[in-house]
C-alpha positions in Angstrom: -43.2 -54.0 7.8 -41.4 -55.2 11.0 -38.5 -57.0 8.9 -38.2 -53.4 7.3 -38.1 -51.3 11.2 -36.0 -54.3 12.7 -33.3 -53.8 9.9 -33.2 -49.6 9.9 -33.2 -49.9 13.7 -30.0 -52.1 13.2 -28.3 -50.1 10.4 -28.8 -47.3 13.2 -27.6 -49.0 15.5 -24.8 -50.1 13.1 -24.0 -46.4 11.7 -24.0 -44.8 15.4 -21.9 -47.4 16.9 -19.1 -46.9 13.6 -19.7 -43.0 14.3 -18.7 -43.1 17.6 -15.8 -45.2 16.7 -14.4 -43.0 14.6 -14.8 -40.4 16.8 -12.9 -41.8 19.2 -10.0 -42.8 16.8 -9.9 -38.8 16.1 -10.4 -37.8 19.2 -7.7 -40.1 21.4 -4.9 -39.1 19.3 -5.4 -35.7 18.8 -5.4 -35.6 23.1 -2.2 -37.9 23.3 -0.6 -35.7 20.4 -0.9 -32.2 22.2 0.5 -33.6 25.5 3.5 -34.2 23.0 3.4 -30.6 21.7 2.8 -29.4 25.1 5.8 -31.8 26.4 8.4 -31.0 24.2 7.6 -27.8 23.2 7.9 -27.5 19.3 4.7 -26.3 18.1 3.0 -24.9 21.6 5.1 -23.3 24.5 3.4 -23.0 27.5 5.2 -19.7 28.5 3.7 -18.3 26.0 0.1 -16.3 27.3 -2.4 -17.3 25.6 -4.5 -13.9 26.7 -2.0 -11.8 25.0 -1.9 -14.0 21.7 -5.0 -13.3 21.1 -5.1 -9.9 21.8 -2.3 -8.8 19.6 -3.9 -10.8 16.8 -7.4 -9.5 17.2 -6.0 -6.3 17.3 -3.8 -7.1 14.4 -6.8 -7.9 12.2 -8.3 -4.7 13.5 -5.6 -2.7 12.0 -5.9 -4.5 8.4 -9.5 -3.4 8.5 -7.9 0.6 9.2 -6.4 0.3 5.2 -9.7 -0.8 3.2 -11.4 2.0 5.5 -9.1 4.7 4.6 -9.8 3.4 1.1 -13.6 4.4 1.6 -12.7 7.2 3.6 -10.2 8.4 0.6 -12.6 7.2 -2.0 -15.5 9.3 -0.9 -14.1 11.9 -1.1 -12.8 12.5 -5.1 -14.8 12.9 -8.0 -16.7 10.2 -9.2 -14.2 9.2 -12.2 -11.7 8.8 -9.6 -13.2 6.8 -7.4 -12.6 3.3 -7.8 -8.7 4.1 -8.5 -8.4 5.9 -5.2 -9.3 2.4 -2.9 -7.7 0.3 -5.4 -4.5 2.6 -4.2 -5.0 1.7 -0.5 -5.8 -2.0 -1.0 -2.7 -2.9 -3.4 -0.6 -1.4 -0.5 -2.3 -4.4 1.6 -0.6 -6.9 -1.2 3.0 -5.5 -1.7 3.8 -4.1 1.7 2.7 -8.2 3.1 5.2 -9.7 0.7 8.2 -7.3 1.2 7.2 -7.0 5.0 8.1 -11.1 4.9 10.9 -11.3 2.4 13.1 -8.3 4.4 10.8 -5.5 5.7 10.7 -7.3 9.4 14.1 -7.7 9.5 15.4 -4.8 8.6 12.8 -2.4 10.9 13.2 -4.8 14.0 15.8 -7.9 13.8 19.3 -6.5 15.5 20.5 -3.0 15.5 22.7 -1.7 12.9 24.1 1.2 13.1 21.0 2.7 15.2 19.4 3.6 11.7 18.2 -0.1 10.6 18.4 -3.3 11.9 20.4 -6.4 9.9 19.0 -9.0 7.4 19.3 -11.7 10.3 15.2 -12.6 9.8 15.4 -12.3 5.9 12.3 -14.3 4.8 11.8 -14.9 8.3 14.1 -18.1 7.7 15.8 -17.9 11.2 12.8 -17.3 13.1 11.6 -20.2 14.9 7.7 -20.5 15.2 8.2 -20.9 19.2 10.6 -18.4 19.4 9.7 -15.5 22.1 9.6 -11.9 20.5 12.5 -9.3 21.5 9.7 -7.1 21.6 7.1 -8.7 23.8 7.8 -11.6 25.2 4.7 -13.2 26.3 3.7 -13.9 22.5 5.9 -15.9 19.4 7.8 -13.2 17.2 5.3 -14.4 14.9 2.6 -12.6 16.3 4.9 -9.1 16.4 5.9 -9.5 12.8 1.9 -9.6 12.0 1.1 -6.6 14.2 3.8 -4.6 13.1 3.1 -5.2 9.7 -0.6 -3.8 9.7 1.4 -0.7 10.7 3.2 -0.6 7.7 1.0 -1.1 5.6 -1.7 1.7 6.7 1.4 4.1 6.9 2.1 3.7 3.1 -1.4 3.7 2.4 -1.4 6.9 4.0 0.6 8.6 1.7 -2.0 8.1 -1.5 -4.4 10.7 0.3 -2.0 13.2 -1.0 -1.7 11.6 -4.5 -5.3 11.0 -5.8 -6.5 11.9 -9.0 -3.4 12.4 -10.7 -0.9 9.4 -10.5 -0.3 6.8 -12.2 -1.1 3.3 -10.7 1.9 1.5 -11.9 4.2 4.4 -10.1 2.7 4.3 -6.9 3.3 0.5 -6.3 6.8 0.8 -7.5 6.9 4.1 -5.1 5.1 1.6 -2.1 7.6 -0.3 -2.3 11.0 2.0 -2.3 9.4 4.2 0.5 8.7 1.4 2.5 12.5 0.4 2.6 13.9 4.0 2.7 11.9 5.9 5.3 9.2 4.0 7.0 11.2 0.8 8.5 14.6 2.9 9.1 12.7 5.3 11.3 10.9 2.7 12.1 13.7 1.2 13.8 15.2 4.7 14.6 12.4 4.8 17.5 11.2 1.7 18.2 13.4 -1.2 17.8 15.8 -2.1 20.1 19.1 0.3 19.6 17.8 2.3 17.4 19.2 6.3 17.5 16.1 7.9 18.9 15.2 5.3 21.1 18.2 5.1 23.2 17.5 9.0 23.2 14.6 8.5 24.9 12.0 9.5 22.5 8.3 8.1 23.6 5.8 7.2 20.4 3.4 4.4 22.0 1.5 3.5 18.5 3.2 5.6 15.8 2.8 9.8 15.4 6.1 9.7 14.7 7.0 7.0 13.0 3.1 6.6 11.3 1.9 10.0 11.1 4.6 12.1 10.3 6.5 10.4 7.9 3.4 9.3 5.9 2.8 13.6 5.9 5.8 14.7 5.1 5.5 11.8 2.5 2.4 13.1 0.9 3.3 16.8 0.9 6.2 16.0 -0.9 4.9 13.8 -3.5 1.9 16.3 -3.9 4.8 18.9 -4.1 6.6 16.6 -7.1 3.0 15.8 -9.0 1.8 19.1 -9.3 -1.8 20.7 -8.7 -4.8 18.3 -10.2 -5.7 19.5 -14.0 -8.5 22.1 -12.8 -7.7 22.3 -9.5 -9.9 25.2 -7.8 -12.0 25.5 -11.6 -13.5 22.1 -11.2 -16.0 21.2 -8.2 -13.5 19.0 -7.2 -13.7 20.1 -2.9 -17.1 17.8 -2.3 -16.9 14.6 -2.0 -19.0 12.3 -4.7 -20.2 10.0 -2.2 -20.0 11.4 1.8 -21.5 8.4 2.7 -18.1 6.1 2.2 -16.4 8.8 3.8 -18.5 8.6 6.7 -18.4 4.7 6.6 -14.6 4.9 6.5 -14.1 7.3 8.8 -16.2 5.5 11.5 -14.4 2.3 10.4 -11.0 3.7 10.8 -12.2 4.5 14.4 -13.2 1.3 15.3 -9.9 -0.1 14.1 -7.9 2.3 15.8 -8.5 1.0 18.8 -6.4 -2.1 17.8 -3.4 0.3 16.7 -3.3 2.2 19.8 -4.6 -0.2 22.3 -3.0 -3.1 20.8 0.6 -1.7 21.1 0.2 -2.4 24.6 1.4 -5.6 23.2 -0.6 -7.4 25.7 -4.0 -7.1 27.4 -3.4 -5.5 30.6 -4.1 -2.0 31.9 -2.0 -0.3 29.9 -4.3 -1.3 26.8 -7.5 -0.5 28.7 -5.9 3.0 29.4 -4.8 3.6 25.5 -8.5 2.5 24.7 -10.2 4.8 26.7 -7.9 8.0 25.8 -8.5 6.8 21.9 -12.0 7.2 21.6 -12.3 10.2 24.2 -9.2 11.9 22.2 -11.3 11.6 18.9 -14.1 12.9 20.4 -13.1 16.1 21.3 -11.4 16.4 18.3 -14.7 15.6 16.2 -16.4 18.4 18.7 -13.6 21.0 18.7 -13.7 20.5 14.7 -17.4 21.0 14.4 -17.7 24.6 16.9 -15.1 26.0 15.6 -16.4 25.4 11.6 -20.0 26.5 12.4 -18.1 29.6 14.2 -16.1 30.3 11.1 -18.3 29.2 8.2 -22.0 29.0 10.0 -22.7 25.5 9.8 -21.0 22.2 11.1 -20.8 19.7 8.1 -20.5 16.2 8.5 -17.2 15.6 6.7 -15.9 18.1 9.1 -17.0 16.1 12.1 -15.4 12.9 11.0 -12.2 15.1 9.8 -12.2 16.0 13.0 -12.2 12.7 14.8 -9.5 11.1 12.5 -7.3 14.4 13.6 -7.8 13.6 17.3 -7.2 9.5 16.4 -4.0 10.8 14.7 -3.2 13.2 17.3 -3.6 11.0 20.4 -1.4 7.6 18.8 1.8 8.9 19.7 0.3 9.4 23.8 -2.0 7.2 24.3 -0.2 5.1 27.1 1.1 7.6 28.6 -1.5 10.2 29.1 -4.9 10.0 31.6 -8.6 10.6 30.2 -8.5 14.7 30.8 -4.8 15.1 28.9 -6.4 13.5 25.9 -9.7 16.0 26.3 -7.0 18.7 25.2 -4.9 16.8 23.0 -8.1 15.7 20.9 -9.5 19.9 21.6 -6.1 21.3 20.1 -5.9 18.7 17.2 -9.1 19.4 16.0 -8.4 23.2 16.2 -4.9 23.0 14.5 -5.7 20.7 11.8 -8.8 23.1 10.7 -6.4 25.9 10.7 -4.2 24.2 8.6 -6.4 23.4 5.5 -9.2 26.7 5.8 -6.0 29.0 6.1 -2.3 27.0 5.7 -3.3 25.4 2.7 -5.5 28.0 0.5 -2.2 30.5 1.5 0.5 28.3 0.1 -1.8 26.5 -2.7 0.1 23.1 -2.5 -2.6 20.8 -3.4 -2.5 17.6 -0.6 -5.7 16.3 -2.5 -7.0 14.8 1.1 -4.9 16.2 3.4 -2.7 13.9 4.9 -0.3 16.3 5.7 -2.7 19.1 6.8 -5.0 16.2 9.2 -2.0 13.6 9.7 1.0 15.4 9.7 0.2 17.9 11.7 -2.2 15.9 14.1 1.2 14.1 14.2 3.2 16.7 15.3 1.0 18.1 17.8 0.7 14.8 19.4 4.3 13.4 19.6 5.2 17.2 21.3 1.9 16.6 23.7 3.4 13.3 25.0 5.9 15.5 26.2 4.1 18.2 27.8 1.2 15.4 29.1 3.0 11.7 30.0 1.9 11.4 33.3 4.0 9.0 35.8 0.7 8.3 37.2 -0.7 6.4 34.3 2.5 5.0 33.3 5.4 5.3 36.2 7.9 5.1 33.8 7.6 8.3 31.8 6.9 11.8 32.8 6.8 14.6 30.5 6.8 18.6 31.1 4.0 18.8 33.3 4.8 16.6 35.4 8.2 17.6 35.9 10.6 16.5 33.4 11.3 19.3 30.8 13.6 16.7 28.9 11.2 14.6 27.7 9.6 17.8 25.4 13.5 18.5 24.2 13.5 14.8 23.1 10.3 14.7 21.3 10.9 18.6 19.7 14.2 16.7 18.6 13.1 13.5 17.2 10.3 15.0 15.4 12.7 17.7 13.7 15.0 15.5 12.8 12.8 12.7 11.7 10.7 15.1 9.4 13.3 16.3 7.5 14.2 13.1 6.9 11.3 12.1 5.6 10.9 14.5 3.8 13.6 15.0 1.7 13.9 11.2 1.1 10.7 11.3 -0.2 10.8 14.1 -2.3 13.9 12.1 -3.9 12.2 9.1 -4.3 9.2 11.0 -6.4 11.6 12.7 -8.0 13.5 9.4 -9.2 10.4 7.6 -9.9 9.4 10.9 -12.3 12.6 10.8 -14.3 12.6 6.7 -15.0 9.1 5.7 -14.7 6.5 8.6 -15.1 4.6 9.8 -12.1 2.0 11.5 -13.6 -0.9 10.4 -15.6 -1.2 12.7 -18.6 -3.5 15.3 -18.9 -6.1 13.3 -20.8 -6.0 10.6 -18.6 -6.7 13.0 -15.9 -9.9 14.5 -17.9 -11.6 10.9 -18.4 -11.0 10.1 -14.9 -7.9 7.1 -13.8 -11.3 4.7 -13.0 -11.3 4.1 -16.7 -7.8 5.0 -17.9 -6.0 3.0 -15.7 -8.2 0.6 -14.9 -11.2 -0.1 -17.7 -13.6 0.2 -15.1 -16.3 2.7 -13.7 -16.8 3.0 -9.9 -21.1 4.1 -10.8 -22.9 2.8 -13.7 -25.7 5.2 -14.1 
């Protein structure tokens, strides 16, 4: 028996002395090998801040969640065939949008100017970018980390556009249509107001996380492809208005809120007070929004529902994004009041008048939350939360005329682009799922699958 403790007590012995050895053999190196890194600068630059890295890339993965939540929030509300095609829309947008983003998106929407409309193909497959290299854009973090945020962006701005699309289109046409309308009207207006040369920004035009360039083009986007598609087979003969499951609506919506704060907050594009000023008007912007929504639907209808609260709140997210930084706490009060008010008015009275059907109204929530915002960073950029910018209010009429001006001319655009692109995607591919498609539901039809099995 003490043979049997003397030898475990030296195979112990043994085993933690050749654990600590190797330890050391890992350990030694890997110190000696980052002074290296640190020395001649290849893999880690010290001017970069390591604060703001992380930041952007938190916020970054906060965006990406933004896309699987508008999926719920979308989901939730179609009918139950419809349900599982309706995410599957949002997250495929995830997949291409990545890969073109990397192979040409990037360079065209930010590498250098051309023409003020796009930029070059100077970052094609991100080839010529070095991993160290300092963005253009922010240069306290590697263009790596830009090329990530920005591409969350564009990929919840395509997504965007589905809302107005559900229930009826095929899912082969909208990933070819993801695709073209990425390269045709998100990344040139894209670069039209926020890269560096582009038309509108050398205007002057201010759009700190994207009403313009998010909002209204992925509107316009929607009413025009809802405009192309047609009205959903039954449309105002089937229940189609409730939702089938208001609790992922609900889930999205308060998921798309959480990640909002990395789109608005994050476009800081570091963490300093100019992102803890974009995350406060954010959340008190969708609040008001949410509250505005729900007295003035129990006013007109008698009762506040819950789907109109969280409308609400994803009107005064998309109506404070464009003026986030450069508006105080009590400007985004009325911003998010207004939105709210504007965006009911447009699907209780704009909609049922015309009869377009925007199945989820992207254009009646987003587009014109979109709107309203980009002209409210006119009327409301104060100097005194960012001394750069003033708008009408605070004693710069121009700044209005610039954002009437942009927002004219960049929704026409849109617009009429995208209308072409349905309309060229109708002729060669099909847009439309046929009418029997339609009556089984596009869960099965298009994807041999059922979102409930009851």
């Amino acid at each position: 028996m003490n043979k049997f403790l003397l030898l475990f007590d030296k195979s112990k012995f043994l085993f933690l002395t050749i654990f600590n050895i190797l330890l050391l053999m890992f350990l030694i190196p890997t110190r000696s090998f980052a002074g290296i890194i640190i020395k001649n600068g290849n893999s880690f630059n010290s001017s970069f801040n390591q604060a703001n890295i992380a930041w952007l890339l938190a916020s970054s993965a906060l965006v990406l969640l933004m896309t699987p939540a508008l999926g719920f929030f979308y989901g939730g509300m179609v009918r139950k065939k419809n349900v599982l095609n309706t995410i599957s829309l949002s997250f495929i947008t995830i997949c291409t949008v990545s890969i073109i983003w990397v192979l040409l998106g990037y360079s065209l929407a930010f590498g250098p100017d051309a023409l003020h409309i796009i930029g070059n193909l100077k970052y094609i497959g991100l080839n010529a970018m070095k991993i160290a290299q300092h963005s253009r854009y922010a240069s306290s973090v590697p263009s790596y980390v830009f090329v990530i945020f920005q591409l969350m962006f564009a990929i919840i701005t395509v997504a965007l556009v589905s809302g107005s699309l559900v229930e009826r289109i095929k899912f082969s046409s909208w990933i070819i249509f993801s695709i073209v309308w990425l390269l045709l009207v998100y990344i040139p207006v894209a670069h039209s107001v926020w890269g560096i040369g582009g038309f509108f920004k050398n205007l002057g035009v201010l759009d700190w996380a994207g009403g313009i360039v998010v909002h209204l083009t992925a509107g316009l986007g929607g009413l025009a492809g809802a405009l192309v598609l047609g009205k959903r087979r039954g449309y105002l003969k089937e229940n189609i208005i409730q939702p089938n499951q208001l609790g992922y609506t609900i889930l999205g919506a308060g998921m798309l809120w959480f990640g909002w704060f990395g789109f608005n907050a994050g476009s800081a594009l570091a963490a300093n007070m100019y992102a803890a000023s974009a995350f406060l008007t954010t959340n008190t912007a969708a609040a008001a929004a949410a509250i505005s929504w729900m007295i003035i639907e129990s006013l007109h209808s008698g009762k506040p529902t819950t789907l109109g609260i969280v409308s609400g709140a994803v009107a005064g997210l998309a109506a404070i994004t464009p003026a986030a930084g450069f508006v105080g706490p009590l400007s985004a009060i009325i911003i998010g009041l207004v939105a709210g008010a504007i965006c009911y008015f447009m699907i209780i009275i704009v909609k049922n008048r015309l009869g377009y059907d925007d199945s989820l109204d992207v254009f009646n929530v987003h587009g014109a939350a979109g709107v309203w915002g980009a002209l409210a960073t006119g009327l409301f950029a104060s100097p005194f939360i960012n001394p750069k910018y003033s708008g009408l209010f605070f004693g710069n009429p121009r700044q209005f005329l610039i954002q009437l001006i942009t927002v004219i001319c960049v929704g026409v655009y849109a617009f009429i682009m995208s209308f072409v692109i349905f309309k060229i995607i109708d002729k060669i591919f099909g847009l439309r799922a046929t009418q029997d498609s339609e009556g089984i539901g596009l869960d099965v039809t298009q994807h041999n699958e059922v979102g409930y099995n009851l």
